[in-house]
C-alpha positions as CSV (number, residue, x, y, z in Angstrom):
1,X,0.0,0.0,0.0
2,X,1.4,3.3,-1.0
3,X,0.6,6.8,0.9
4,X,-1.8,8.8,-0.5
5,X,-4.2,11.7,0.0
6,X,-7.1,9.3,0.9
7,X,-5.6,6.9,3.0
8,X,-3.3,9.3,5.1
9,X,-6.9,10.8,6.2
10,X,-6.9,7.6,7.6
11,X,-5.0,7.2,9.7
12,X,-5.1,9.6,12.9
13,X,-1.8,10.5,15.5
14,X,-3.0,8.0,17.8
15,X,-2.2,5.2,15.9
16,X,0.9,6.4,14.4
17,X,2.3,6.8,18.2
18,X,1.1,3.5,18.6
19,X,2.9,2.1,16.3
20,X,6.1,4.0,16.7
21,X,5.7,4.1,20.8
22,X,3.6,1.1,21.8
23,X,0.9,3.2,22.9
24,X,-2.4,1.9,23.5
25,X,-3.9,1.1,19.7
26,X,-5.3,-2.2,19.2
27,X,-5.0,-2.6,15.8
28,X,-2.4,-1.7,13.0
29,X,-2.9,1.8,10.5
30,X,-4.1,0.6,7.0
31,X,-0.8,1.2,5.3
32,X,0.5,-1.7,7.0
33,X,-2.1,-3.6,4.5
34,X,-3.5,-7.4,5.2
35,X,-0.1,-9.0,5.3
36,X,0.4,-7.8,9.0
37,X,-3.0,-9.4,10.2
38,X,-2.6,-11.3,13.3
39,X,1.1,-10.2,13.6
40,X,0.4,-8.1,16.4
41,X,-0.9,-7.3,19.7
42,X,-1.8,-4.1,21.0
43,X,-0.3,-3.0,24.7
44,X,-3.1,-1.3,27.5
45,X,0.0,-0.6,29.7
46,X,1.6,2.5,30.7
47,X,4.8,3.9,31.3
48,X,5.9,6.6,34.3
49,X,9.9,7.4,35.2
50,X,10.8,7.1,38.9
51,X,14.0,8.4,40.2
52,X,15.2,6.5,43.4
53,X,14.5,7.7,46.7
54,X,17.9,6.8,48.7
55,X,21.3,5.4,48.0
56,X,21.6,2.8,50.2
57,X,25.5,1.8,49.5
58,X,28.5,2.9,47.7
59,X,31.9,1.8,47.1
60,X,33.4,5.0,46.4
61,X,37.1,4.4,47.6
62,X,37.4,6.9,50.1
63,X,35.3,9.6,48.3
64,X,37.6,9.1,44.7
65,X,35.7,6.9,43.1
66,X,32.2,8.6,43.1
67,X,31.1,12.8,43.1
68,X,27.9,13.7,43.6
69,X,25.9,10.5,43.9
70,X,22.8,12.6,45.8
71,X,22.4,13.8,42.4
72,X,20.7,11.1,41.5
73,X,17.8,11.8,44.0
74,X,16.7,14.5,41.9
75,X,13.5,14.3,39.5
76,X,15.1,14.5,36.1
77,X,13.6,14.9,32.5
78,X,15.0,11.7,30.7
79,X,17.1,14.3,28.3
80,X,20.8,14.8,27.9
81,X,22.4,18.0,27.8
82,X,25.2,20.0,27.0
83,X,24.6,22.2,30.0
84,X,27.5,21.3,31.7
85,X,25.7,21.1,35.4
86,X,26.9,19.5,38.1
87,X,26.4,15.4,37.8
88,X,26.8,12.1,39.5
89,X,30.5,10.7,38.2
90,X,31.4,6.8,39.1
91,X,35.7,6.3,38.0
92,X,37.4,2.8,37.7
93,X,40.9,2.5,38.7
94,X,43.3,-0.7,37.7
95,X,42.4,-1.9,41.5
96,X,38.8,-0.5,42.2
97,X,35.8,-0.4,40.4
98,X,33.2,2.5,41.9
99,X,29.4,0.8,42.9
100,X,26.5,2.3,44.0
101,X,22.9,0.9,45.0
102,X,19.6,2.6,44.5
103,X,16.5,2.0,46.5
104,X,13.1,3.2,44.7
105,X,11.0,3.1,47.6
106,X,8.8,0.3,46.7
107,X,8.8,-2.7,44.5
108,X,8.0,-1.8,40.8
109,X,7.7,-3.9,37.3
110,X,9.9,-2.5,34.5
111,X,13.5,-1.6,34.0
112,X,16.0,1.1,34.1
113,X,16.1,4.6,32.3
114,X,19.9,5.6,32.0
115,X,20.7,9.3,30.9
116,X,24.9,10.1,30.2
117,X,26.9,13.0,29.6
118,X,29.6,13.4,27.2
119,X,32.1,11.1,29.6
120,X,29.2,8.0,29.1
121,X,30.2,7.1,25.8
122,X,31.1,3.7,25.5
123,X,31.4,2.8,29.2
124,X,30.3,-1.0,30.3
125,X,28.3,-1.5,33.3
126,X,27.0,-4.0,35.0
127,X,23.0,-3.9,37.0
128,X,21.7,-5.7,39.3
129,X,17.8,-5.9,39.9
130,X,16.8,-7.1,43.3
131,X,13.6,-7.1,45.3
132,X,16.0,-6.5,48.4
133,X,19.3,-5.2,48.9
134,X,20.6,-9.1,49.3
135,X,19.7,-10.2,45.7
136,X,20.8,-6.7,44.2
137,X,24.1,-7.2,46.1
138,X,24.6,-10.9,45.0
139,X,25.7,-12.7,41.8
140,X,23.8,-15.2,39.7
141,X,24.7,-18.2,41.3
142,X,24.9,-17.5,44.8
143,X,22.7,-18.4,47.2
144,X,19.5,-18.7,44.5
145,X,19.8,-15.7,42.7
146,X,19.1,-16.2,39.2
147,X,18.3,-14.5,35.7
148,X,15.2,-17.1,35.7
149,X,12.4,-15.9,33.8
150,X,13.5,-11.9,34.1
151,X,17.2,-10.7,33.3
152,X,18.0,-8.8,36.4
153,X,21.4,-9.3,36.2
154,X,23.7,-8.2,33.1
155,X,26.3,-6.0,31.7
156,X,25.9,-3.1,29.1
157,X,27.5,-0.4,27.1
158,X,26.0,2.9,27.5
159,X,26.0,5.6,24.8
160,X,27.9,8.6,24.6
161,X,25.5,11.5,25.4
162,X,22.2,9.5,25.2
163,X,19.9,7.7,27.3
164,X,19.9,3.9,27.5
165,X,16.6,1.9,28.8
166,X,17.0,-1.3,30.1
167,X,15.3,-4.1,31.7
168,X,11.8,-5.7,32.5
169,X,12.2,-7.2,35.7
170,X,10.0,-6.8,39.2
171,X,12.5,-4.9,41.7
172,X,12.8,-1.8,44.2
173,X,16.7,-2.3,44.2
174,X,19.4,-1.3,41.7
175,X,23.3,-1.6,41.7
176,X,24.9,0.2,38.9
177,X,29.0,-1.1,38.9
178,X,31.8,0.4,36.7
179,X,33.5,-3.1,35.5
180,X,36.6,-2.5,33.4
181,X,39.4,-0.1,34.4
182,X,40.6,3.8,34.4
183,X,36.8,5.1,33.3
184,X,34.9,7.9,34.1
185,X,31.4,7.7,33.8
186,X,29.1,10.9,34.1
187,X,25.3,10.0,35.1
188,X,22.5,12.6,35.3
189,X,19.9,10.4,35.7
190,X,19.4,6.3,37.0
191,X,15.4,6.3,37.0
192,X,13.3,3.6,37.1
193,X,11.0,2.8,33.7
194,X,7.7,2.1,35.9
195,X,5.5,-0.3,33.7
196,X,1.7,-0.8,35.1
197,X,-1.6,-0.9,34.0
198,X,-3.5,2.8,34.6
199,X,-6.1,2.0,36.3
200,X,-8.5,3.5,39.4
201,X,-8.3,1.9,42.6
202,X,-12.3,1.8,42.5
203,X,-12.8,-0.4,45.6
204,X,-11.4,1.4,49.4
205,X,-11.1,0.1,52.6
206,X,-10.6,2.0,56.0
207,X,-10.8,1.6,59.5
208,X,-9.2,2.6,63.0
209,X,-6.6,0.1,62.4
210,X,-3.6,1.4,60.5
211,X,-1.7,-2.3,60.0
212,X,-5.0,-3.4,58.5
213,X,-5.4,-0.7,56.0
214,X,-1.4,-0.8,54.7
215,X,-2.3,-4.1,54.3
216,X,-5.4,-4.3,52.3
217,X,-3.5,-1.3,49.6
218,X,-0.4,-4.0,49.8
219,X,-2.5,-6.9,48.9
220,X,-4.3,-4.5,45.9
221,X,-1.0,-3.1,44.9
222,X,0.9,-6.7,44.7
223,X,-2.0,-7.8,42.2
224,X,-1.9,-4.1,40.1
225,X,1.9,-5.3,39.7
226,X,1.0,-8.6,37.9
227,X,-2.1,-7.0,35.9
228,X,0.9,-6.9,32.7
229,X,-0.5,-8.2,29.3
230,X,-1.9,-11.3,31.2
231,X,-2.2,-11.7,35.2
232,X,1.1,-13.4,36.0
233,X,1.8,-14.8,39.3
234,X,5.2,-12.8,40.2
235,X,6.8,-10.4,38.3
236,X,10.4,-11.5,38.7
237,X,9.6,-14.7,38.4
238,X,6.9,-17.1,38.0
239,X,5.4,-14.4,35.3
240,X,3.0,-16.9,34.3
241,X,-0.4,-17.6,34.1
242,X,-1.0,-20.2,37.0
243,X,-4.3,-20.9,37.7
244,X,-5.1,-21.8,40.5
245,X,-2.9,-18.6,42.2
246,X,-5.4,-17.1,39.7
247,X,-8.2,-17.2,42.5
248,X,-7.1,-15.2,45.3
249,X,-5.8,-12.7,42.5
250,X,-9.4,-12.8,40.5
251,X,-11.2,-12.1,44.0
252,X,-8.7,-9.0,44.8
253,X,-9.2,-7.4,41.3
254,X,-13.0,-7.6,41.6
255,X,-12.7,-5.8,44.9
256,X,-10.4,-3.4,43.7
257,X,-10.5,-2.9,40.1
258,X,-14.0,-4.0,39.6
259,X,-14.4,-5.7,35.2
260,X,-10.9,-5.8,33.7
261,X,-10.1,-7.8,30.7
262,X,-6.7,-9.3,31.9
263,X,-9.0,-11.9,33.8
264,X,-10.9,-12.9,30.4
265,X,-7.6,-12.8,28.9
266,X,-5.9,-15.1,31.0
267,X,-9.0,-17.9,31.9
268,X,-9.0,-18.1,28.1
269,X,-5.1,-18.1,27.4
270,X,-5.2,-21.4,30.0
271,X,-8.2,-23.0,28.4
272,X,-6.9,-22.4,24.6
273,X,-3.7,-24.2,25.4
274,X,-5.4,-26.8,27.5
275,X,-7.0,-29.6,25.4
276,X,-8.7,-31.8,27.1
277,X,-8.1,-34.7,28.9
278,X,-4.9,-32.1,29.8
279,X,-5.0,-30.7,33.1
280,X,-4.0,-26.9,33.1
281,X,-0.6,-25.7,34.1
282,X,0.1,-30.0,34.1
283,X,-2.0,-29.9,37.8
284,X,-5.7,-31.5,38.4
285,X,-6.6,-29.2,41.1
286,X,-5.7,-26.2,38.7
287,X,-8.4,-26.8,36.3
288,X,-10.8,-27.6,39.2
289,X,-9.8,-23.7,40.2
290,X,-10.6,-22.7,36.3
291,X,-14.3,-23.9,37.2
292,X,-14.5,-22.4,40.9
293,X,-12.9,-19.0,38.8
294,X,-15.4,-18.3,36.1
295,X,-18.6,-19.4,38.7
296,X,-16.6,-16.5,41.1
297,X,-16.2,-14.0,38.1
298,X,-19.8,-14.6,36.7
299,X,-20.8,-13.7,39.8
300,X,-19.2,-10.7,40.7
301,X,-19.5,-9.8,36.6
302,X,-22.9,-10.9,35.6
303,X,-21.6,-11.3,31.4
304,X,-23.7,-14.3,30.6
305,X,-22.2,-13.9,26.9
306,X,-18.4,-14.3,28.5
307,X,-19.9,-17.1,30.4
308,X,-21.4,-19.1,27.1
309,X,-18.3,-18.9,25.6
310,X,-17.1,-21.5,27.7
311,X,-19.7,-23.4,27.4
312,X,-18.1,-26.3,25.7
313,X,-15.0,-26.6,27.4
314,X,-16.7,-25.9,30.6
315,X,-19.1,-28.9,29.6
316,X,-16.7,-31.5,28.8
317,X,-14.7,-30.5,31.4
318,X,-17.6,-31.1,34.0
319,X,-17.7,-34.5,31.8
320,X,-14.5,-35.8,32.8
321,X,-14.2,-35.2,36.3
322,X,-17.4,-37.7,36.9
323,X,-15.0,-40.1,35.4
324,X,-12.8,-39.5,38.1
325,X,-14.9,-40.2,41.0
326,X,-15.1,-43.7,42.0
327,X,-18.4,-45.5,43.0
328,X,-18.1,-44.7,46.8
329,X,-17.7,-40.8,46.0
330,X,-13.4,-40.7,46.5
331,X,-11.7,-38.4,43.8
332,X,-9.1,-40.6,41.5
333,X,-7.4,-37.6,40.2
334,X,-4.2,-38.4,38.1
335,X,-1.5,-36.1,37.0
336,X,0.3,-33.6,39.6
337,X,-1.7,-33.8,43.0
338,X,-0.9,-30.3,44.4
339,X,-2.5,-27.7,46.9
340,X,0.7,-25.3,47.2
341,X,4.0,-25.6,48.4
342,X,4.0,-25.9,51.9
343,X,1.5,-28.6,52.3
344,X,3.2,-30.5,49.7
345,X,5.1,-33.0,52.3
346,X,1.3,-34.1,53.5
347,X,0.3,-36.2,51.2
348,X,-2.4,-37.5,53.3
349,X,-3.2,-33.9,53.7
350,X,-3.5,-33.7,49.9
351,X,-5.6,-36.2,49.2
352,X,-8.3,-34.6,51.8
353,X,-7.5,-31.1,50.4
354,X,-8.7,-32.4,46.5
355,X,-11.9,-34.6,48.1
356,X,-13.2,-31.0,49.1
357,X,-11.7,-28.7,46.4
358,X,-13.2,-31.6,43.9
359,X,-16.4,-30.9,45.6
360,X,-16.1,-27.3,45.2
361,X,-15.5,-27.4,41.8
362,X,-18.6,-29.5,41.2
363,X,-20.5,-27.2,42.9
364,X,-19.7,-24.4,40.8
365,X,-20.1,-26.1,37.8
366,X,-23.8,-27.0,38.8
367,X,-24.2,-23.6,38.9
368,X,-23.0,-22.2,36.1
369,X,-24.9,-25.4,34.0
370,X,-28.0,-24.5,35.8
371,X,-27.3,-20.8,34.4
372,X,-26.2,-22.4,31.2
373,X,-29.4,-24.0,30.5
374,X,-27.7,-27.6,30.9
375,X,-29.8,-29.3,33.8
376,X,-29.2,-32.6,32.9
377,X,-25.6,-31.8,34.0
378,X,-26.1,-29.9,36.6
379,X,-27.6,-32.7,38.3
380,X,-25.2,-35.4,37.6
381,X,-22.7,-32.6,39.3
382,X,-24.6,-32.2,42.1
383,X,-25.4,-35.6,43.0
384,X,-21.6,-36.4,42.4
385,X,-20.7,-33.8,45.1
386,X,-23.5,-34.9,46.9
387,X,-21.5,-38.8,47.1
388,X,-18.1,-37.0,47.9
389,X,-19.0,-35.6,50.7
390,X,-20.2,-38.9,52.6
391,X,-16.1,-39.5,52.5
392,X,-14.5,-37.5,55.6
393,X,-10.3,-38.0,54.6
394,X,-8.2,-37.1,57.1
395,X,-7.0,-34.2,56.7
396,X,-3.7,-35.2,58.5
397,X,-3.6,-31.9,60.7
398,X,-2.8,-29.5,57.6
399,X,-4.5,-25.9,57.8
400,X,-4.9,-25.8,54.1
401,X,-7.1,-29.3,54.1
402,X,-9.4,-28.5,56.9
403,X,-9.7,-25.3,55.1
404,X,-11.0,-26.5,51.8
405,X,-13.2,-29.2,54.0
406,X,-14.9,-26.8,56.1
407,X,-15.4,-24.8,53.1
408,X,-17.1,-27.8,51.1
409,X,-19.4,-28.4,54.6
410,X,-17.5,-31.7,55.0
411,X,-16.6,-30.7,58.0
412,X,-17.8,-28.2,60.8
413,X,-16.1,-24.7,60.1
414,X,-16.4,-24.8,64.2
415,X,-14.4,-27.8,64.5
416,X,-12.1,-27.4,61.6
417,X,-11.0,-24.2,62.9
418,X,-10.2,-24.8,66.5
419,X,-8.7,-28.4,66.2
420,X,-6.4,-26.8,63.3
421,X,-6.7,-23.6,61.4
422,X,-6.5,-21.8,65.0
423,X,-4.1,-23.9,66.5
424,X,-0.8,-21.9,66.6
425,X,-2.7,-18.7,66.0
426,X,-0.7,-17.7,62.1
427,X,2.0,-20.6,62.7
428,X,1.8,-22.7,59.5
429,X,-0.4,-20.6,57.6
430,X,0.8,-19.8,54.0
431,X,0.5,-17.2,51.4
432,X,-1.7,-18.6,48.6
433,X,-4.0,-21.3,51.1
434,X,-4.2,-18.4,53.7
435,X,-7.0,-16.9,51.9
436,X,-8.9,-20.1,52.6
437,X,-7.9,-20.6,55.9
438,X,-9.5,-16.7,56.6
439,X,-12.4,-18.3,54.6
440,X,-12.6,-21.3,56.9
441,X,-12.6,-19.0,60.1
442,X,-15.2,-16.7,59.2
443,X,-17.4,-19.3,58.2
444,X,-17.1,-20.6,61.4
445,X,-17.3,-17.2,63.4
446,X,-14.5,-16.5,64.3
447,X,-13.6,-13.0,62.6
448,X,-11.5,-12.0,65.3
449,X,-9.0,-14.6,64.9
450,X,-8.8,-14.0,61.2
451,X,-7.8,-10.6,61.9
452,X,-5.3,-11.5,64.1
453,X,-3.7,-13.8,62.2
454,X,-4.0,-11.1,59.0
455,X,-2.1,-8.8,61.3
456,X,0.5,-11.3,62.3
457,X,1.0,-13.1,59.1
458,X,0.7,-10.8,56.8
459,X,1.7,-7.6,58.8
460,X,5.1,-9.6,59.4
461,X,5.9,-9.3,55.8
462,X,5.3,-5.4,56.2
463,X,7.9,-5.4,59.2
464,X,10.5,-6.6,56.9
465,X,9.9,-3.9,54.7
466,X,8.2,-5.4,52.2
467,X,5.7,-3.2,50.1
468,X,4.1,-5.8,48.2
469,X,3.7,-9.9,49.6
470,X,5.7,-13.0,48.9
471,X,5.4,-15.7,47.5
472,X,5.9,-17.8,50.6
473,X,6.1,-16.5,54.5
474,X,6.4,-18.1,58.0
475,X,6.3,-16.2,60.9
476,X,9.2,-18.4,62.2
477,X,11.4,-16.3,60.0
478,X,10.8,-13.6,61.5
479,X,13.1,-14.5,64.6
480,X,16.8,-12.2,64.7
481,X,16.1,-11.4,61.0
482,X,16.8,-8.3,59.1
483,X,14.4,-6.6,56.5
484,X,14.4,-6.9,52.7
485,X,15.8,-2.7,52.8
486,X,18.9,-3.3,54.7
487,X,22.4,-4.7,54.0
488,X,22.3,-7.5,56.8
489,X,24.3,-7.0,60.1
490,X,26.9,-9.2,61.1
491,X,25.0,-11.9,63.6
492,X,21.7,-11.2,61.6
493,X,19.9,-13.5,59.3
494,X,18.8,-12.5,56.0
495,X,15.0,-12.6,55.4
496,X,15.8,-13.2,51.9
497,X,18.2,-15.1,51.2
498,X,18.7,-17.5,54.3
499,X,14.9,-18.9,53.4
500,X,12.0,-20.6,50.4
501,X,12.1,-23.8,49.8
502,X,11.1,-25.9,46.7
503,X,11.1,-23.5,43.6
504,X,11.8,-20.6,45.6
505,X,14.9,-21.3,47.6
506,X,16.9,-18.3,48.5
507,X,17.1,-15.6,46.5
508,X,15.2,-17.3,43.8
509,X,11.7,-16.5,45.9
510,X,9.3,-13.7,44.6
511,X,8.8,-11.4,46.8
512,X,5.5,-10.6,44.8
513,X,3.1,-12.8,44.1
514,X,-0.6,-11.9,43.6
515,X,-1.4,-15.5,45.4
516,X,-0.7,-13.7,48.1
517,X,-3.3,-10.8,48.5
518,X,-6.0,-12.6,50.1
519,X,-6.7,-10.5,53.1
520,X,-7.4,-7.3,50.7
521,X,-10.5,-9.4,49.3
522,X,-11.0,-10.9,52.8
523,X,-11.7,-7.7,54.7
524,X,-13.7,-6.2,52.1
525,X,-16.3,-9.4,52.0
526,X,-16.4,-9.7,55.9
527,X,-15.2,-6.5,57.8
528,X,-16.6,-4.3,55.4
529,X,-19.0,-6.8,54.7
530,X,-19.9,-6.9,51.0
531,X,-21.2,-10.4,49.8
532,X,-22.8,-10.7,46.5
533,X,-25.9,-13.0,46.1
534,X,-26.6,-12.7,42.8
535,X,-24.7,-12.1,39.7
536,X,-23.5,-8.8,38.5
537,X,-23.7,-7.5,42.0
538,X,-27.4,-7.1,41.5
539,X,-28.0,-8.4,45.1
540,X,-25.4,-7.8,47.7
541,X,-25.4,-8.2,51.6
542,X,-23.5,-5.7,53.9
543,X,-23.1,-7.5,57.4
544,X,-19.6,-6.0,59.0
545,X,-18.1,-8.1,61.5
546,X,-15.7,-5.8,62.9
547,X,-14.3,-7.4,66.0
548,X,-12.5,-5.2,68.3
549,X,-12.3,-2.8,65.9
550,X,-14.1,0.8,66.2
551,X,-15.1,1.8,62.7
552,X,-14.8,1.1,58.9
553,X,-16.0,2.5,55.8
554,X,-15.0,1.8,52.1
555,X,-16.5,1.0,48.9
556,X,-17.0,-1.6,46.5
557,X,-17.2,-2.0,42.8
558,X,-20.1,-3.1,41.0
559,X,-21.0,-3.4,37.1
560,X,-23.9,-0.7,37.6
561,X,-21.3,1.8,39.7
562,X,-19.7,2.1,43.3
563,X,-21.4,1.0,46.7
564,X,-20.3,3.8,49.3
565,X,-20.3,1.9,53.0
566,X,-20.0,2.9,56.3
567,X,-19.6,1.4,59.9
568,X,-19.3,2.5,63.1
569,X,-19.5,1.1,66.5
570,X,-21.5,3.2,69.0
571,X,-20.0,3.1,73.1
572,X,-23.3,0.6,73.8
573,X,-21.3,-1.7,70.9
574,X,-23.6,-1.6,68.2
575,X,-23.0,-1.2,65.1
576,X,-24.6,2.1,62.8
577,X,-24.4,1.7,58.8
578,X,-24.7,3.0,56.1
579,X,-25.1,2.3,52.4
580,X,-25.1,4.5,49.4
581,X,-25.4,1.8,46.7
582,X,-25.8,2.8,42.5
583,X,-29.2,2.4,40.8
584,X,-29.7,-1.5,39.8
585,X,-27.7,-2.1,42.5
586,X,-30.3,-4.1,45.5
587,X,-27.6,-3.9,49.4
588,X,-29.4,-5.7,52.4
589,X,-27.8,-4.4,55.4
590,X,-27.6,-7.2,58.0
């Protein structure tokens, strides 16, 4: 296709800055012609510059290796001059190589922004991304740090009088070193390339409890990191889409975010590369969550038309898990047999976990068939759940099991949660399953606990420093350690790197993962108290359980608009509330 008159009216500046710049245009100008059909994709993401907010370390030889480093600290414009102003410079000698490390203030997704001056040109550096000073500090290699699935450790050349951008990696930490000898480098700006989704923060939650509410915008915040092109799991590593870590992340964006398409995007990436008899992500219990997701984001949602389109999978998938359910009602699930990591050592544990979670799924598919128009199978579903639960597994003393089996009413909530989930008060809860264990305990009344152990468990991880939550936590670790925004003192052990297990040993583990934001969803359903009956949020209850707590308010998204909520406990104890809920939108205050 040639330019001309008529097709140049075509195309408008939007699309040409898309094309050149990435910016948000979803489909190609037409002088790109037919031959670049389905070539593409289209990017709904957003770029801001940070500049970091401390140095935390330098190896400046005495003051001769490194001028005006605080320079750094100041905004910048991303542009290189001839000004001649007054700049950071980093020098190499034949014995020492300068080093300095820049903390950002919180954990970002993206890379680095590097702007030189005339003494730049041609001067090789090496960076180091870390999500603490330990694993910007350390080399690939030692104790777990690695360049799996994000580079966050490499060399470069930077240009002479230019700006260099670098790197897609989660991090709050970056080391800049000089590595070859006798060179001066001039830097006027190290800022971070901040890469998110621009979005409103449509759901709110506060009360007189300022632990709670850093830790409900932590939980939000760890899932807006992993909202990229698809939801991953972590965004230095495990930037996948997993889905049964999925859950916890779907519940916190529809508390938070309200509709946005990286869900859709993501249930139907899994299911498209998925054929059946496969199990997604190569685990059973993962395509069980795939059923227990769509009945949750139907609900919250209310697109019947999204919902038909799974129709068929959803259908034969139903299908093939009656096949797996043996004449007395015990699941015969095949392929990887897996809750999350921790539990992983209890098998016995297991098997109870995927009775119930088998159950669950089941349940929701009933529902959605019922919705579907598919009685026939919804019945068959039902009375298949129905046999399951006439098995009681043991559920071996493992949180996560009693959880899921309190959850399925295969066991008392009351009884699961004081012989186990309560036991040990956060000891042995986990990141991902802790969402369920909060589940389990409110079910069974006991919203005080929950909050306790969301301030313990989850508040530990804030005491460490952390600004978004990990992949895996136990409160034991918390013992003589030092945080994640600290070089570690002699005697001290290293939250970081002296920890994780299985995948995540060392400095291998994520220190965001959207698995773990449960509590955000958590205290909006019960504290706040917003539980949706029917779908599309036509329907919702407001009943706030707010323990010892003196007041909340907040508000919740719905297709039709936001639901303004407010609690407050008067000195006889009751509770006062109000509602201010959309048109369409039906809240029962109980």
């Amino acid at each position: 296709m040639h330019f001309t008159a008529d097709n140049m009216k075509k195309i408008t500046f939007l699309t040409l800055m898309s094309l050149a710049f990435g910016l948000q245009a979803q489909q190609l100008p037409p002088v790109f012609g037919d031959e670049y059909a389905g070539k593409s994709f289209g990017d709904s993401r957003v770029r801001v510059y940070l500049a970091p907010q401390r140095i935390v370390w330098q190896h400046d030889g005495n003051g001769q290796l490194i001028q005006n480093a605080e320079k750094l600290l100041e905004k910048g414009n991303g542009q290189s001059d001839l000004s001649g102003r007054a700049i950071a410079k980093m020098r190499s000698t034949d014995a020492e190589y300068a080093g300095i490390l820049l903390d950002f203030g919180k954990e970002l997704q993206g890379g680095l922004q590097i702007v030189t001056d005339a003494t730049g040109g041609g001067a090789k550096i090496r960076v180091r991304l870390g999500e603490s000073v330990s694993e910007a500090m350390s080399t690939v290699g030692a104790q777990g740090a690695t360049n799996d699935h994000a580079m966050r450790d490499f060399t470069m050349t930077l240009p002479f009088l230019g700006v260099a951008e670098v790197g897609n990696s989660g991090f709050r930490f970056a080391r800049i070193d000089l590595v070859e000898p006798n060179v001066t480098l001039g830097l006027k700006e190290v800022n971070a390339i901040f890469t998110y989704r621009d979005i409103p923060y449509l759901g709110s939650f506060r009360c007189n409890d300022e632990r709670l509410n850093r830790i409900w915008l932590t939980g939000a915040y760890t899932v807006h990191l992993n909202m990229q092109e698809y939801i991953w799991d972590g965004i230095k590593r495990d930037r996948l889409v997993w889905l049964g870590d999925l859950h916890p992340e779907v519940m916190t964006v529809s508390t938070v975010f309200g509709y946005n398409e990286v869900i859709p995007k993501s249930l139907d990436l899994a299911r498209d590369i998925t054929p059946l008899p496969g199990w997604m992500n190569g685990m059973c219990s993962y395509s069980l969550w795939w059923i227990i997701i769509h009945r949750d984001w139907y609900k919250y949602q209310g697109s019947l038309p999204y919902l038909k389109e799974q129709q068929r999978y959803l259908t034969d998938l139903l299908n093939l898990l009656l096949t797996k359910v043996d004449a007395t009602g015990k699941e015969k699930l095949e392929g990887g047999r897996f809750l999350d990591w921790p539990s992983s050592p209890n098998a016995a544990g297991v098997d109870a976990g995927l009775q119930a979670l088998m159950v669950l799924a089941l349940q929701a598919g009933a529902e959605m068939s019922d919705v579907l128009g598919n009685a026939s199978l919804a019945k068959k579903c039902t009375a298949t759940a129905a046999l399951m639960k006439k098995q009681l597994p043991d559920h071996n003393h493992l949180k996560q099991a009693a959880a899921l089996l309190a959850l399925a009413d295969m066991m008392p909530a009351k009884t699961a949660d004081q012989a186990t989930i309560s036991v040990g008060g956060a000891k042995n809860f986990s990141t991902f399953y802790g969402y369920y264990m909060l589940q389990a305990q409110a079910k069974a009344g006991n919203y005080q606990g929950a909050i306790d152990n969301i301030r313990e468990f989850w508040g530990g991880m804030l005491d460490m420093g952390a600004t978004t939550f990990w992949e895996d936590f136990d409160i034991g670790w918390l013992e003589n350690a030092a945080g994640i925004d600290e070089l570690v003192p002699e005697g001290k052990k290293d939250i970081h790197a002296d920890f994780g297990d299985y995948c995540y040993k060392n400095l291998r583990h994520s220190l965001c993962h959207g698995w773990a934001s449960g509590p955000t969803a958590w205290l909006s359903e019960h504290v706040l108290g917003v539980k949706v009956l029917e779908p599309g949020c036509r329907v919702l209850s407001i009943e706030p359980h707010l323990g010892s707590l003196e007041w909340v308010e907040g508000t919740f998204p719905t297709p039709m608009g936001l639901v303004h909520i407010s609690h407050k406990k008067g000195p006889d104890g009751k509770v006062k509330t109000t509602v201010e809920a959309p048109k369409g939108v039906k809240a029962n205050v109980i």
